[in-house]
N, C-alpha and C positions, 0 to 999 in steps of 0.2 A: 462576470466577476472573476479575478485572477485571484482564487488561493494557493493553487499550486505552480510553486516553480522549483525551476533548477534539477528537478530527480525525471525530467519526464525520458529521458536517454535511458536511464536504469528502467523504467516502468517497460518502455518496449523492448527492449535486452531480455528483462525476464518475461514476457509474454512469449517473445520467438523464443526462449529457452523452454517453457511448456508446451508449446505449441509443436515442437520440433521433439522431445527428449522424455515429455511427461511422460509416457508408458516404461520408458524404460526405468526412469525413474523410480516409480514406485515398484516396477518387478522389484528393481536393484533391493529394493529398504525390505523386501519383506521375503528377502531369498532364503536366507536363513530358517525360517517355517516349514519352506518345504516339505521336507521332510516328515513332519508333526501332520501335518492337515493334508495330504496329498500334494504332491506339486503339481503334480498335470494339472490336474481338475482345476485347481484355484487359480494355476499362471491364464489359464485359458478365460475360465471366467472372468478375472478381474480385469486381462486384457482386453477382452469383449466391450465390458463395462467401462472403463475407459476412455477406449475407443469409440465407443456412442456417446460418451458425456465431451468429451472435445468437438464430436462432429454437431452435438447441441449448440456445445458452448458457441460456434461459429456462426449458428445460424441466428439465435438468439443477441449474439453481438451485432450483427448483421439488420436485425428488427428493431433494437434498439437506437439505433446508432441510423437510423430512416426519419427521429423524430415524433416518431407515433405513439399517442397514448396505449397502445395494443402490443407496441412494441417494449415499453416501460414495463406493463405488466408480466408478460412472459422472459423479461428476464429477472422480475423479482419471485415470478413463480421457481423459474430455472433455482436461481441462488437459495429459493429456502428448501428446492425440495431434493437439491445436489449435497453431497459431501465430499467432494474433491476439491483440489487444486483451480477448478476452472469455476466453484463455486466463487472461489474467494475472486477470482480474476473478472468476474460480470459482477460483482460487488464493487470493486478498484472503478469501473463503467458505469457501473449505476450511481457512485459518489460524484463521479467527473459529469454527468449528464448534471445532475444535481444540481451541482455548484453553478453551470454552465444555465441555470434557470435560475439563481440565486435562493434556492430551497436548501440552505447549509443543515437544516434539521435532519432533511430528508436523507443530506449527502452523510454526515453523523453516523445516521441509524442504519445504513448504506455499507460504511466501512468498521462497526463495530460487529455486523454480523459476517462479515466478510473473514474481520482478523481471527475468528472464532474455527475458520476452514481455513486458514494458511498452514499450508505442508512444512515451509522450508523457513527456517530462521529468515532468511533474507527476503523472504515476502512479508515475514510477519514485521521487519522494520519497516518496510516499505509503509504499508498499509497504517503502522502507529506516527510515522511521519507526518503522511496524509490525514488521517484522524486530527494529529495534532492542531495543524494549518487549520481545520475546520473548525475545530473547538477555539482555538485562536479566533477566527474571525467574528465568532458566537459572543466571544467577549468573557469565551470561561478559560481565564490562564492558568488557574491550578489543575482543569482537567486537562490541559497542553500538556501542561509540563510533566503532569503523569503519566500524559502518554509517550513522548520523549524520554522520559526513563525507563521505558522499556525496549528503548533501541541498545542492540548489542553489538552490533559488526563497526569497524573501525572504520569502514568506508562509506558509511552514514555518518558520522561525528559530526563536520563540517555543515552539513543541512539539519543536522539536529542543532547544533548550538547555536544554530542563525534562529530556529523559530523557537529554542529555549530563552536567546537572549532580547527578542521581541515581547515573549509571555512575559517575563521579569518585568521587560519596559512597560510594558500594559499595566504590572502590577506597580511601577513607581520604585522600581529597585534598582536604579540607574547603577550601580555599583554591581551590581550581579548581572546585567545589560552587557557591561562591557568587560567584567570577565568572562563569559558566555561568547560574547563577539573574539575576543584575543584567543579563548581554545579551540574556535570552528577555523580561525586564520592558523592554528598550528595542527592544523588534520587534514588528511587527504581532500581535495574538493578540488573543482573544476578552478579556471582561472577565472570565469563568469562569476564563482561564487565566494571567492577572493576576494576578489572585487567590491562584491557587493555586501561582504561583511567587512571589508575595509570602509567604504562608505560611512556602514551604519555604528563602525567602532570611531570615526571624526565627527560623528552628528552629537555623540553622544559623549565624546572627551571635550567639546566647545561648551 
């Protein structure tokens, strides 16, 4: 079952950004403390921790991504019993297996516990995109659209107004359809998703 498209280039972009920078990352956000709580002690510890919880994440992606019921579970065990950044990222894996089994409830419940551990604005659109798409296919367009309003970065717009202006059509708002499709054509987006909201703005001005 294809719910998601068009963002899967950004999806692995920000993995190999966590996968690659996460540690420094969070030193970076909480350098400031130092000071207050010991630096050594806590840069050490929370690198530590970290650093074990990516080396999880991997393995656990790794179990997952074999197909195996044993693997499903240890990475929903991983996601609920992590609170970092790679909790939410085997959430984004456990929605996509999900989907990929056409269990859209499961993919749901998958990525709202997910967006609950998202670090960084630009994973938490990520993640309400995907949400959205699921909730769309579920046939709930007011939960869509609520969750597309909560995308904030301007380099989501484009994929946001494409599955804002699908919810609308779901709801019979043809008129809101294709102002949705006309502001996702004037926001940054691939030329694939151009394209593909050009499409869907002549299906729906005919």
């Amino acid at each position: 079952m294809e719910v998601y498209t068009n963002e899967n280039d950004q999806v692995d972009a920000i993995k190999r950004f966590f996968a690659n920078n996460g540690v420094a990352l969070v030193v970076g956000l909480v350098l400031g403390v130092g000071a207050v709580f010991g630096w050594n002690y806590w840069q050490s510890h929370k690198t530590n921790v970290l650093q074990e919880s990516a080396q999880k994440f991997e393995n656990v992606s790794t179990q997952l991504h074999s197909g195996s019921a044993q693997g499903i579970e240890a990475a929903q065990k991983f996601a609920a019993e992590t609170n970092d950044v790679y909790s939410a990222m085997i959430g984004l894996e456990l929605a996509q297996v999900a989907v990929d089994k056409g269990d859209l409830a499961m993919a749901e419940k998958s990525l709202v516990n997910a967006l609950d551990k998202a670090k960084t604005e630009d994973m938490a659109d990520l993640i309400n995109l995907r949400l959205a798409r699921v909730q769309l296919a579920l046939g709930n367009a007011d939960a869509a659209l609520a969750s597309i309003g909560n995308i904030k970065a301007k380099s989501w717009q484009a994929a946001a107004q494409d599955v804002r202006g699908d919810a609308l059509l779901q709801k019979g708002d043809i008129a809101g359809a294709k102002a949705a499709y006309t502001q996702g054509l004037d926001s940054e987006g691939s030329q694939t998703l151009k394209g593909l909201l050009t499409l869907k703005l002549n299906n729906v001005s005919n």
